[in-house]
C-alpha positions as CSV (number, residue, x, y, z in Angstrom):
1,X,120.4,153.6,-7.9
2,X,117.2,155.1,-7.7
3,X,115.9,153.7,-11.2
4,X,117.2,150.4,-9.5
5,X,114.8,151.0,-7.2
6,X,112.0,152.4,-9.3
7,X,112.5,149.1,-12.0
8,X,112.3,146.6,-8.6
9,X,109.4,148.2,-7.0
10,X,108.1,147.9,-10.8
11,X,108.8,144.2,-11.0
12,X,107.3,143.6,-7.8
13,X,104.1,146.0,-8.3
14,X,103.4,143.6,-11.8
15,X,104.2,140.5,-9.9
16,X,101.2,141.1,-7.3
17,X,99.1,142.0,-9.5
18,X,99.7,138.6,-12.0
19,X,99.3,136.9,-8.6
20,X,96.3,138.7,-7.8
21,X,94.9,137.8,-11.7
22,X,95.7,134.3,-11.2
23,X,94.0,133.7,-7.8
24,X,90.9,135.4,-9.3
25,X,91.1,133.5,-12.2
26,X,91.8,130.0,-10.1
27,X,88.9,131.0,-8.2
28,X,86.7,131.8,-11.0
29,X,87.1,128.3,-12.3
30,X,86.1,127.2,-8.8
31,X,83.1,129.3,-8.8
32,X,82.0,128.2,-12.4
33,X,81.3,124.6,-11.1
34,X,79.7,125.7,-7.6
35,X,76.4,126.7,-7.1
36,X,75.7,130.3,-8.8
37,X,75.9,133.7,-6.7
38,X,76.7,137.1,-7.2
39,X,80.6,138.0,-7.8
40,X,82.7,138.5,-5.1
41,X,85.4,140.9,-4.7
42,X,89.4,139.6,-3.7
43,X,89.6,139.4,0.1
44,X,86.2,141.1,1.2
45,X,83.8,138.4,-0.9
46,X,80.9,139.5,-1.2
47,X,80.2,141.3,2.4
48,X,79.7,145.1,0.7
49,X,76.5,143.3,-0.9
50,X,75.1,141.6,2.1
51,X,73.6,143.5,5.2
52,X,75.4,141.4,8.1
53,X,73.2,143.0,10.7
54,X,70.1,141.8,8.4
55,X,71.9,137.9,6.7
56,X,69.0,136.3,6.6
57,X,67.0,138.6,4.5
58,X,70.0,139.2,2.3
59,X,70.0,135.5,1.7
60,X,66.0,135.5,1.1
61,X,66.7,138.5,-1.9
62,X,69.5,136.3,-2.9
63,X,67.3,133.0,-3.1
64,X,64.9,134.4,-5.2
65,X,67.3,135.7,-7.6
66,X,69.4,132.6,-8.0
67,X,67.5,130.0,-6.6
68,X,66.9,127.6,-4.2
69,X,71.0,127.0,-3.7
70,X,73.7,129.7,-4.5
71,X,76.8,130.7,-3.5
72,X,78.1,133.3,-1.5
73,X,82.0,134.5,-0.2
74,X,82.4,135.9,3.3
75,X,85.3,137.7,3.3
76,X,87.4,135.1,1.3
77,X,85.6,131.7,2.3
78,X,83.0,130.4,-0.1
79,X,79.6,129.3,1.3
80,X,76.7,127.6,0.2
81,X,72.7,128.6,1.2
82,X,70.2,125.9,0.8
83,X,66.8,128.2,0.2
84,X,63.2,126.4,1.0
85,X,62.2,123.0,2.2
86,X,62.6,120.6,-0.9
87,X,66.3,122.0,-0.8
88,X,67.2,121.6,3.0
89,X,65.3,118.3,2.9
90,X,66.9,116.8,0.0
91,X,70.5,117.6,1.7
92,X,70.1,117.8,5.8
93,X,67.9,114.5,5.2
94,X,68.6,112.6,1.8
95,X,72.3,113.3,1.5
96,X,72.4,113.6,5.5
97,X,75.9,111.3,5.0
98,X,77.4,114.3,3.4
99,X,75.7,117.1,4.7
100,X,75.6,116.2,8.7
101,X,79.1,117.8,9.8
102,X,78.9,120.9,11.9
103,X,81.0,123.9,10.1
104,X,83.7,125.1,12.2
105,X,83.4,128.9,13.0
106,X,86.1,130.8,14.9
107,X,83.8,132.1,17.3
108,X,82.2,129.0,18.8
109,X,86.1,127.3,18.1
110,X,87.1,130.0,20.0
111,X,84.9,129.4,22.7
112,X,84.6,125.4,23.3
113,X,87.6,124.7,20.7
114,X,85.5,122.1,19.1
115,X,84.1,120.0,22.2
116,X,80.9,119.7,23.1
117,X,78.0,117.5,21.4
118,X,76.8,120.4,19.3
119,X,80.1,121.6,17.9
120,X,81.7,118.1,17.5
121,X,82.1,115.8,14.8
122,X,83.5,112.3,13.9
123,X,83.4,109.9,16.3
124,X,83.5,112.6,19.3
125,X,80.0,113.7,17.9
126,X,78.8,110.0,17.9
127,X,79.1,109.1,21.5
128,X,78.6,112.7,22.7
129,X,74.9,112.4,21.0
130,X,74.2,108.7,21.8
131,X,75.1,109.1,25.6
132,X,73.1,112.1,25.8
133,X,70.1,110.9,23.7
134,X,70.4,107.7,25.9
135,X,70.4,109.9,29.2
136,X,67.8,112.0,28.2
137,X,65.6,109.8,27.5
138,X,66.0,107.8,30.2
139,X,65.9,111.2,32.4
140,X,69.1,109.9,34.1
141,X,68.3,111.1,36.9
142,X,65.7,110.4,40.3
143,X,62.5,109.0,40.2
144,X,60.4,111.9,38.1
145,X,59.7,112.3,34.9
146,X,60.6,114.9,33.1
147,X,56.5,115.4,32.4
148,X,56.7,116.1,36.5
149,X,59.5,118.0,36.5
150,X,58.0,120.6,34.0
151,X,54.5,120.7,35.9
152,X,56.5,121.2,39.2
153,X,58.2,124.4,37.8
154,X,55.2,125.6,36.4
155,X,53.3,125.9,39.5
156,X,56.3,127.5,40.9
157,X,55.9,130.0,38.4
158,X,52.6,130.2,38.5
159,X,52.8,131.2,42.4
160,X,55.5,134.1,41.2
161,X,52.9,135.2,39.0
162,X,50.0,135.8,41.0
163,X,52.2,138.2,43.4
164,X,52.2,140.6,40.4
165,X,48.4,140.8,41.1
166,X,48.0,142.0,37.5
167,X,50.5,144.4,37.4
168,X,52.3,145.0,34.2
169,X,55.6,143.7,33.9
170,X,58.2,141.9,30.9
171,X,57.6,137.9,31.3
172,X,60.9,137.8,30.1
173,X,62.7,137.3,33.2
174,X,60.2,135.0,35.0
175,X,59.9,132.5,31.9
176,X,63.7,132.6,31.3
177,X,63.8,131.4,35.2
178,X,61.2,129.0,34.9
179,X,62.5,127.0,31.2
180,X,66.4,127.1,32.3
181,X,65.0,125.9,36.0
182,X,63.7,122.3,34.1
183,X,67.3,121.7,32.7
184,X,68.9,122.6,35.7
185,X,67.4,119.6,37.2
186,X,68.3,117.8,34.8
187,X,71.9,118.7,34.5
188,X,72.7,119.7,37.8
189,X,69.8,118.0,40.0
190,X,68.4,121.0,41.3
191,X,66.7,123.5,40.6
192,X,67.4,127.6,41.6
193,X,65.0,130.3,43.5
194,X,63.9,133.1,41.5
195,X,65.7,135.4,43.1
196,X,68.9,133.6,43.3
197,X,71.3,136.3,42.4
198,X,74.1,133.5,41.0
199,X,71.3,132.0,39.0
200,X,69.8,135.3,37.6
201,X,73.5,136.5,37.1
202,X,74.3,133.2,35.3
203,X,71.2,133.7,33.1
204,X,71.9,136.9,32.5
205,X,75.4,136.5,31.2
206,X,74.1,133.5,28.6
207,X,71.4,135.6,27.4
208,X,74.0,138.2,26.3
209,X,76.0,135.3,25.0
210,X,73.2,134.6,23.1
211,X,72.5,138.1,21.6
212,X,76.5,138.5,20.7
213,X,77.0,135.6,18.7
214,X,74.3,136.1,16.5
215,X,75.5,139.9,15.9
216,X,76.8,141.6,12.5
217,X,79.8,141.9,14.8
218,X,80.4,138.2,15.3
219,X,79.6,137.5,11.8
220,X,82.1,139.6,10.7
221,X,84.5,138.0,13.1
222,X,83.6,134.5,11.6
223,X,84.1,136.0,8.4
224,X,87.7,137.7,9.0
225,X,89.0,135.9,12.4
226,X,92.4,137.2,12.1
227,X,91.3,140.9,12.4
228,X,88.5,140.4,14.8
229,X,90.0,138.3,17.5
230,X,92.1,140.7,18.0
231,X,90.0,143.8,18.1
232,X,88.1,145.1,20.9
233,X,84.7,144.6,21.0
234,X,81.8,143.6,22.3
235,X,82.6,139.8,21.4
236,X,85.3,140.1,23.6
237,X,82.7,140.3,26.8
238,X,80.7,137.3,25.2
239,X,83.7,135.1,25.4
240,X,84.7,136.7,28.9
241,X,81.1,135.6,29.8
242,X,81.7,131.7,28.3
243,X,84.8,131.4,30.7
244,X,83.0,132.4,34.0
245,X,79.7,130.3,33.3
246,X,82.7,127.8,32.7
247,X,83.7,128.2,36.5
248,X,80.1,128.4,37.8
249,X,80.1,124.7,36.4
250,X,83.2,123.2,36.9
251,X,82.1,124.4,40.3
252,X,79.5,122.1,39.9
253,X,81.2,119.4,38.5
254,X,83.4,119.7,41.8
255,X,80.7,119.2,44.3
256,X,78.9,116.2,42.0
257,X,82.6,114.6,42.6
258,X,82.7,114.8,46.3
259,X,78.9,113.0,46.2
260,X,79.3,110.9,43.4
261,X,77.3,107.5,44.0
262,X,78.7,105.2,41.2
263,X,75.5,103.1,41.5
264,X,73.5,105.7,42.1
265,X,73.3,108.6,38.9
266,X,71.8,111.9,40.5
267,X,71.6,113.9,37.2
268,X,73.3,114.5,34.0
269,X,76.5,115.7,35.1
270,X,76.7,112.0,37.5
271,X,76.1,110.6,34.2
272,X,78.7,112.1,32.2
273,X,80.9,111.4,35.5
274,X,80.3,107.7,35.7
275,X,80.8,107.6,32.1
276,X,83.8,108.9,32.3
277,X,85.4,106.4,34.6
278,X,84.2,103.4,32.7
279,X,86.1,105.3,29.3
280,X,89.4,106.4,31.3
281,X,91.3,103.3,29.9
282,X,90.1,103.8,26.3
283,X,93.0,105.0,23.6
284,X,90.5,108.1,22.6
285,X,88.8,109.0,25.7
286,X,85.9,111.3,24.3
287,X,84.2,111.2,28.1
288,X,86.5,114.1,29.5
289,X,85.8,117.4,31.3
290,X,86.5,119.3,28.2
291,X,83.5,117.8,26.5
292,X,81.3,117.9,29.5
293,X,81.5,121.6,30.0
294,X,81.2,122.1,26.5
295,X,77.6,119.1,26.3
296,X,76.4,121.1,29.6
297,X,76.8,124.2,28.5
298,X,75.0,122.6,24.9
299,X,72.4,121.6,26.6
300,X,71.9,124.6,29.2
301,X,72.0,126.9,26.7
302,X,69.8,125.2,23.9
303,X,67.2,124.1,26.7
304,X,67.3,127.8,27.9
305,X,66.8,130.9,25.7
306,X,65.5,129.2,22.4
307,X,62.6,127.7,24.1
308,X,61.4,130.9,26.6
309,X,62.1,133.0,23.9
310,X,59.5,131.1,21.9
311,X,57.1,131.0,25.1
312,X,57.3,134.9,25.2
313,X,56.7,135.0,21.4
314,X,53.7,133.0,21.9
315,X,51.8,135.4,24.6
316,X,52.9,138.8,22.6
317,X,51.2,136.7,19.3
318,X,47.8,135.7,21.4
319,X,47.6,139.8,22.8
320,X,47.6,140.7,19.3
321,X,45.3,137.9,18.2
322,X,42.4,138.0,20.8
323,X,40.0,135.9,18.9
324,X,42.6,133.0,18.6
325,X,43.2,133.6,22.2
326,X,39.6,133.2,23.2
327,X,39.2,129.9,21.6
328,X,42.6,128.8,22.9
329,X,41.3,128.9,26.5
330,X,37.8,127.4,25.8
331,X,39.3,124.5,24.2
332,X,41.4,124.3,27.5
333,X,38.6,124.4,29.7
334,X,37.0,122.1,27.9
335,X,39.5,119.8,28.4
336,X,41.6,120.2,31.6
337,X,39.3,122.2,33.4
338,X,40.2,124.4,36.5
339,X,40.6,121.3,39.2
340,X,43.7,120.0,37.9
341,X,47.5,120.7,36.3
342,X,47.5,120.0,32.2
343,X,49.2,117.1,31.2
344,X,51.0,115.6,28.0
345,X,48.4,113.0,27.7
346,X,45.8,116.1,27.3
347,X,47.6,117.2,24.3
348,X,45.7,114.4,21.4
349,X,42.4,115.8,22.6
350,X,43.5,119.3,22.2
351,X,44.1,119.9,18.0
352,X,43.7,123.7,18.5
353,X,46.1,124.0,21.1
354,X,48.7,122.2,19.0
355,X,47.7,124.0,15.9
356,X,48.1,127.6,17.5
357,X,51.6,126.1,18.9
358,X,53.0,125.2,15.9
359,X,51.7,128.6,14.0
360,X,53.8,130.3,17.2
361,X,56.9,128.1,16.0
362,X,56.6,129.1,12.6
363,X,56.2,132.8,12.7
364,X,58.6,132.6,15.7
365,X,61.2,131.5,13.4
366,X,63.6,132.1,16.0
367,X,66.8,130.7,14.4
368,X,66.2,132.3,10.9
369,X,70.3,131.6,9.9
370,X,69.7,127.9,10.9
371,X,72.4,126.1,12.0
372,X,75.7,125.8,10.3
373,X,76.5,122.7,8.7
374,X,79.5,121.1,6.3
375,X,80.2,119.1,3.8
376,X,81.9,115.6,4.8
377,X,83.2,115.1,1.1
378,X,83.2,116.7,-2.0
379,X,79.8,115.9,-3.9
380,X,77.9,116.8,-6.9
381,X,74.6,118.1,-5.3
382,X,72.1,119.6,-8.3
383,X,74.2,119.2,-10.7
384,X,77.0,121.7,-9.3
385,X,80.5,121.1,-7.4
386,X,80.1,121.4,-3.5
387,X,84.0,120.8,-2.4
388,X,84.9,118.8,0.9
389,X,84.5,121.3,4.1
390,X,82.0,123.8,2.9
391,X,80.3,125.8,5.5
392,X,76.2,125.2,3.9
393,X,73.6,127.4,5.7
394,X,70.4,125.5,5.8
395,X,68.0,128.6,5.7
396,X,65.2,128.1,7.8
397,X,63.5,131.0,7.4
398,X,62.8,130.0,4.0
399,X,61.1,126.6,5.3
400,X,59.3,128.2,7.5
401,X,58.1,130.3,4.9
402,X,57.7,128.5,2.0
403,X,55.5,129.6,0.0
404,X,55.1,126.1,-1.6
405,X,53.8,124.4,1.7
406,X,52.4,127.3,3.4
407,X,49.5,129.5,1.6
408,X,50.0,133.3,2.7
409,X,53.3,132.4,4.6
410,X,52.8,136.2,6.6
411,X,50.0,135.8,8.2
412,X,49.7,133.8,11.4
413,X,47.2,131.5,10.5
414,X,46.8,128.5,12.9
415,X,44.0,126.7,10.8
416,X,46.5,126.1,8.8
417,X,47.8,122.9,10.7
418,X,44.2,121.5,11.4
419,X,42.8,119.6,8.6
420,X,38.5,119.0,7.4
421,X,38.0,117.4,10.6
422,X,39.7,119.4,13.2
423,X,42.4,117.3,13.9
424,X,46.2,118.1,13.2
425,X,47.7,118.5,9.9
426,X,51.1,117.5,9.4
427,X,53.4,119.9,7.2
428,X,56.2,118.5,5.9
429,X,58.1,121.8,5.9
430,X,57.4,122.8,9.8
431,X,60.9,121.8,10.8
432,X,61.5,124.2,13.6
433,X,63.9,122.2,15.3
434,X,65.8,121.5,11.9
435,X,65.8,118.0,10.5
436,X,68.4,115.2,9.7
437,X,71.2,114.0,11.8
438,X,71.4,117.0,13.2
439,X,68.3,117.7,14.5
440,X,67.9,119.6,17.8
441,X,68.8,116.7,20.7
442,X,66.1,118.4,23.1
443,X,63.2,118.6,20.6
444,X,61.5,116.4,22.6
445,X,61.5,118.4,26.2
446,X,60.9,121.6,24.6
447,X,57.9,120.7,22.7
448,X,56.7,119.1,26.0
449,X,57.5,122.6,28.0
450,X,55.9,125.0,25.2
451,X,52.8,123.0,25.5
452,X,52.4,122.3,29.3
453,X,53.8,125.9,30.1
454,X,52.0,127.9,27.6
455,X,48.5,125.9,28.7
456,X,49.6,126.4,32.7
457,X,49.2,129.9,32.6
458,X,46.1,130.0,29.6
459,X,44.6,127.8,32.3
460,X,45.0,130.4,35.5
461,X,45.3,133.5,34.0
462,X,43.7,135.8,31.2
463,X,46.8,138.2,29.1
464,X,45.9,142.1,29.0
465,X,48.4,145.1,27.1
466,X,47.9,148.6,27.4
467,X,48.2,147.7,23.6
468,X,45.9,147.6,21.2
469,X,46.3,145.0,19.5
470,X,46.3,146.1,15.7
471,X,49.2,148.3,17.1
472,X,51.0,144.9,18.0
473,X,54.6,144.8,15.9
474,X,55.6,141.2,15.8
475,X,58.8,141.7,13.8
476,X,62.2,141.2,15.3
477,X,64.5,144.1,16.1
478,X,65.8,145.6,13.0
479,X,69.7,144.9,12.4
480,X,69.3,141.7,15.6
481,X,69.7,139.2,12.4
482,X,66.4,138.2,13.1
483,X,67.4,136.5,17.0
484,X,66.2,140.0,19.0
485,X,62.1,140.4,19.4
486,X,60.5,143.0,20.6
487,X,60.2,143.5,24.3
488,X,57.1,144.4,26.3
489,X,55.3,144.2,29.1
490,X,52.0,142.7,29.6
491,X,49.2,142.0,32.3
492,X,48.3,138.6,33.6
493,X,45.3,138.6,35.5
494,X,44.1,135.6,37.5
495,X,41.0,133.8,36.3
């Protein structure tokens, strides 16, 4: 009986491993006509060779060894990295048919199970972007602009400013308040007090949001879901977090329904509202509560932390760079003076101001990863195999950084966007709000809000750090996967 046993738990033993041969043999033939990368091993891919608390600069050593697109395996799912501009361009933009899908990833699945007009795709992502392009634009709500709406909070924050009397203090808080205060007004219709403790514990709750999903923790849950949704952890509390912002706006969404004007749109939630009646009787109604949580919370979240972050990125680069500084705020002057708010329309007369903006933007580089995308078919891209439903990682910290388009890449060098007569150069690879289909739906806004923000408080105040500024480190946290920068505190000191 026992050598019964012995000879079954032989058979089985060989039959694993001719199973496990197989697979890695069927995969192998896979790999042969994707994209080269280095070998991966059954089940764990190749996450022993990657540092998932540093991706992007794994994929950056990777790129220069294979190229400008290879192959890598997270735990047992095959993806591709698109490495530099001519690469990301010729698929986010050329093949954009192919290459516009969002990738699903259990986290964000997880989290908004696919609704939202970021997440979506198909049709659902069609009239999710449309209607909100459309709203946008047209402000959908009130008489302002959005121009107005931005110069309004930035007096407001201005006034917050001047009762730190030059005290030292982290502008984090007060700039997260002042950005995430413009698309309130645009999504909810108002705007919040500083020290509104909902509001700052709302904010505070998406900013962690923010740092957990873009943590070696969450990429490991992406990469093995089944283990890690399960686990404890501190992904766990992100989600937690996503379902009680979810009741701070279906809270919302409640009072805009008691209110609701049908001929009179407040904001973008009345919007969504109105549109939602007129697409009850349709077959497919995309224009449901599901997917207006999940477009508000899109656009709260994009129109929030990316674009203070690169505000706050901006002053800790000008205390470093005096000199830059200096002529920053004589250009201003120069222009807008001291009697009046800065506009948008000052913006063509100020090159410099626009040139040190977009240097901010590029050594920001605030979404290293990119965004995930997928393949809507199987296509032959460079010669080599990409199969139907591939997650592709559009690298933009290798745009940003290319050394083809930009000379010396490391150094923050605005003059590099002016050309021979001072005006603004255009650089094909600055594409910090990505490019294609997909490009960021609030581009617009945000490049409006960095410029009249960031010239506001040139314009009324002069920066100071206990600092000097050679001692400046502008690097990201280490092991943040490049999202985390540096805190400080600074001094703004009325002029």
């Amino acid at each position: 009986m026992t050598m019964d046993f012995a000879g079954a738990g032989t058979l089985i033993l060989v039959f694993c491993v001719t199973c496990l041969i197989f697979l890695m043999w069927a995969e192998n033939g896979k790999r042969k006509k994707m994209p080269p990368g280095p070998t991966p091993l059954p089940l764990l891919g190749n996450i022993l060779q990657l540092n998932m608390k540093e991706l992007h600069m794994s994929f950056k050593k990777l790129g220069k060894v294979y190229g400008d697109i290879f192959t890598v395996h997270l735990g047992s799912k095959a993806v591709v990295v698109l490495h530099g501009y001519d690469a990301v361009k010729e698929a986010l933009v050329d093949r954009a048919d192919v290459f516009s899908n969002k990738a699903k990833t259990p986290s964000a699945d997880f989290a908004f199970k696919g609704y939202g007009v970021i997440l979506s795709n198909g049709e659902r992502w069609k009239q999710l972007r449309r209607f909100s392009l459309t709203t946008m634009r047209n402000f959908g709500m009130g008489k302002r602009s959005v121009e107005e709406r931005i110069l309004k909070e930035s007096r407001f924050l201005g006034d917050e400013l001047k009762k730190l009397k030059g005290s030292s203090f982290d502008p984090t808080y007060l700039l997260t308040l002042a950005i995430s205060n413009v698309i309130c007004s645009i999504v909810f219709g108002e705007r919040f007090e500083y020290k509104d403790e909902k509001f700052l514990s709302l904010l505070a709750m998406l900013k962690e949001f923010f740092k957990i999903s873009n943590s070696s923790t969450v990429q490991l849950l992406n990469s093995f879901p089944q283990i890690f949704l399960r686990v404890p952890g501190p992904h766990q509390k992100a989600f937690n977090n996503i379902f009680t912002i979810k009741k701070f706006v279906m809270d919302k969404v409640k009072e805009h329904k008691e209110t609701l004007d049908l001929n009179c749109p407040r904001d973008f939630i009345d919007c969504f509202l109105i549109k939602m009646e007129e697409d009850k009787e349709s077959p497919n109604p995309e224009f449901n509560l599901e997917n207006l949580f999940a477009t508000v919370m899109n656009l709260f979240f994009a129109g929030t932390e990316t674009t203070s972050m690169t505000l706050r990125i901006g002053l800790r680069i000008l205390l470093k760079y005096p000199e830059v500084l200096a002529k920053l705020q004589k250009e201003i002057d120069l222009v807008v003076g001291q009697n009046r708010c800065p506009s948008v329309e000052d913006r063509s007369k100020m090159p410099y101001t626009d040139a040190v903006i977009c240097e901010i933007q590029r050594c920001g580089d605030i979404v290293p990863l990119g965004s995930r995308h997928a393949t809507a078919e199987t296509i032959i891209f460079r010669g080599y195999t990409i199969p139907k439903n591939t997650t592709v990682f559009p690298l933009l910290t290798s745009v940003l950084t290319d050394p083809k388009y930009f000379k010396n890449p490391e150094k923050f060098d605005p003059n590099r966007f002016l050309d021979e007569t001072g005006g603004l150069k255009k650089i094909d690879a600055f594409i910090p709000f990505s490019t294609g289909k997909r490009i960021c739906l609030g581009e617009g806004m945000a490049r409006m809000e960095i410029f009249i923000f960031l010239t506001f408080i040139l314009q009324n105040f002069n920066l100071k750090s206990d600092e000097d500024p050679s001692s400046i480190d502008l690097s990201p946290l280490p092991n943040t996967n490049g999202f985390i920068h540096r805190p400080y505190n600074m001094q703004l000191v009325p002029r």
